[in-house]
C-alpha positions, -999 to 999 in steps of 0.1 A, spaced: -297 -59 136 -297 -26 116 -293 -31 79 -262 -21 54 -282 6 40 -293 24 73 -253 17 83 -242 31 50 -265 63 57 -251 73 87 -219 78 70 -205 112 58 -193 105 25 -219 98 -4 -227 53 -7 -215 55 -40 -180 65 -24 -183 42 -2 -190 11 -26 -159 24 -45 -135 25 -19 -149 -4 2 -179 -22 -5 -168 -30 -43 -139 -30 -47 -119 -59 -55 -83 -72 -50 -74 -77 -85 -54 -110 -96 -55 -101 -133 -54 -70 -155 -62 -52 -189 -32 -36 -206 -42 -2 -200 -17 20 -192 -14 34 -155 4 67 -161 27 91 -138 1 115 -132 -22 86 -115 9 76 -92 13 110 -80 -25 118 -76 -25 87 -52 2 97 -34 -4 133 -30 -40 120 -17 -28 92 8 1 116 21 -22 133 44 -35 102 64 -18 103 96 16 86 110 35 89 143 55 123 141 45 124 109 68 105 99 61 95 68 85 64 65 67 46 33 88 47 -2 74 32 -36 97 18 -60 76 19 -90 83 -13 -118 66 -6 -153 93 -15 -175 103 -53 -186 135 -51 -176 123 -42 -139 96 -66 -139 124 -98 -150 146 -84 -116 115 -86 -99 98 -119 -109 120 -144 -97 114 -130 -60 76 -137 -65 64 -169 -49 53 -185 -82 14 -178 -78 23 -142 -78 43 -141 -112 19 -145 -144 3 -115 -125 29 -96 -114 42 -96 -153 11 -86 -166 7 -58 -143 11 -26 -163 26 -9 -132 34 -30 -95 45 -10 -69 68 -21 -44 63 -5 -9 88 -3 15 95 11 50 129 35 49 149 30 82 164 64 80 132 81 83 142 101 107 169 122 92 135 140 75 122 149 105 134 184 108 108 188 77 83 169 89 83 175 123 101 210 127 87 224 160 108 197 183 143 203 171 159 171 188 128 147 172 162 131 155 174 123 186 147 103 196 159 76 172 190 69 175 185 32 185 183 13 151 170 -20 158 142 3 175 138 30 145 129 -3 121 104 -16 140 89 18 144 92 22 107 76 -9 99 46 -4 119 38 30 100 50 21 71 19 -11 68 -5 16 81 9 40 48 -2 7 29 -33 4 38 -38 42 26 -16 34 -4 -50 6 -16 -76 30 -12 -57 56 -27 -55 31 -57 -92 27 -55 -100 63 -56 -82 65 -91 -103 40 -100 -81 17 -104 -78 -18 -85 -48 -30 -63 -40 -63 -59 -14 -65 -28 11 -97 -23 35 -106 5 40 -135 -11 78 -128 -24 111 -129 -11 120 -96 10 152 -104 14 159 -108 -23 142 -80 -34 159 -61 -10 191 -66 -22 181 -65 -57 165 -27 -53 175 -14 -21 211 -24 -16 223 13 -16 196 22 9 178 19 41 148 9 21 130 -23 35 102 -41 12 69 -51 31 38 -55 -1 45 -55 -35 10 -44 -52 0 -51 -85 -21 -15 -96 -41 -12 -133 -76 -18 -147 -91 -53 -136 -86 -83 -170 -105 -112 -179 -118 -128 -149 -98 -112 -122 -120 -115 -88 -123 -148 -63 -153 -151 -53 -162 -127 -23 -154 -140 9 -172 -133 44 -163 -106 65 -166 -109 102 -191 -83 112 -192 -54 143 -202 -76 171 -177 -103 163 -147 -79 163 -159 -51 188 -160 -47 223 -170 -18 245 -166 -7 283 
């Protein structure tokens, strides 16, 4: 079996990277009260923007909680394992797919004039959103990582609540709520087993 090290060598970026993004990193279920400023939120996204989605669609939105008068709307959608943490968050992010994507797409995908079009079906456009959205997600944590900050994602709440407590007046639907600051006083479980490359990979 070749070792972590060897594996971590044939890599492009430098290990250290890697350990920070990956091999380190740590979803976080408590947090200091350092600030996380506007400039970190918008270094993260103007990083994770350029990771691919179909079209290019670009369907995530953030709704960004860091006052308490956000945070009491949004606590009593948590599930209740998710609320001490969730309150002393200094920022948590809600993520959510838009459903009207597609009225961007003469911006985002300008050389096929009727891409629009394509979506007309709604029920269809959701799903579609949805499933680019989570992969927006998964950028969104390692973006988080690369500030050097620590993310600590929940789908435990109520979408349907916090739906109509945000995004009433939009197309906006919420999938993770993420928790994003510098790790508190004890904030990791303890690491739990990964499945590893023959377990999960096949090849023909």
């Amino acid at each position: 079996m070749t070792s972590t090290a060897s594996l971590a060598d044939a890599l492009e970026v430098p290990r250290e990277i890697q350990d920070l993004l990956f091999r380190e990193a740590r979803t976080a279920n408590s947090f200091s009260d350092e600030p996380v400023s506007d400039e970190q939120l918008q270094a993260i996204y103007d990083l994770i923007k350029w990771a691919p989605t179909s079209m290019n669609t670009q369907p995530l939105r953030a709704l960004v909680i860091r006052t308490p008068e956000g945070k009491e709307r949004l606590l009593p959608h948590m599930a209740e394992g998710n609320r001490a943490k969730t309150a002393s968050a200094p920022v948590t992010v809600v993520l959510a797919a838009d459903t009207d994507f597609h009225e961007n797409l003469p911006k985002t995908f300008p050389h096929k004039p009727d891409a629009k079009d394509m979506f007309s079906d709604e029920q269809g456009r959701e799903g579609f959103a949805r499933l680019n959205s989570l992969l927006q997600v998964g950028y969104f944590i390692i973006g988080v990582r690369a500030a050097g900050l620590a993310a600590g994602p929940m789908t435990g709440f109520d979408n349907a609540g916090v739906d109509k407590e945000f995004f009433a007046e939009n197309k906006w639907k919420s999938l993770v709520v993420i928790n994003v600051g510098k790790p508190g006083e004890n904030p990791w479980f303890d690491r739990l087993p990964r499945l590893d490359y023959h377990e999960v990979v096949e090849t023909v």
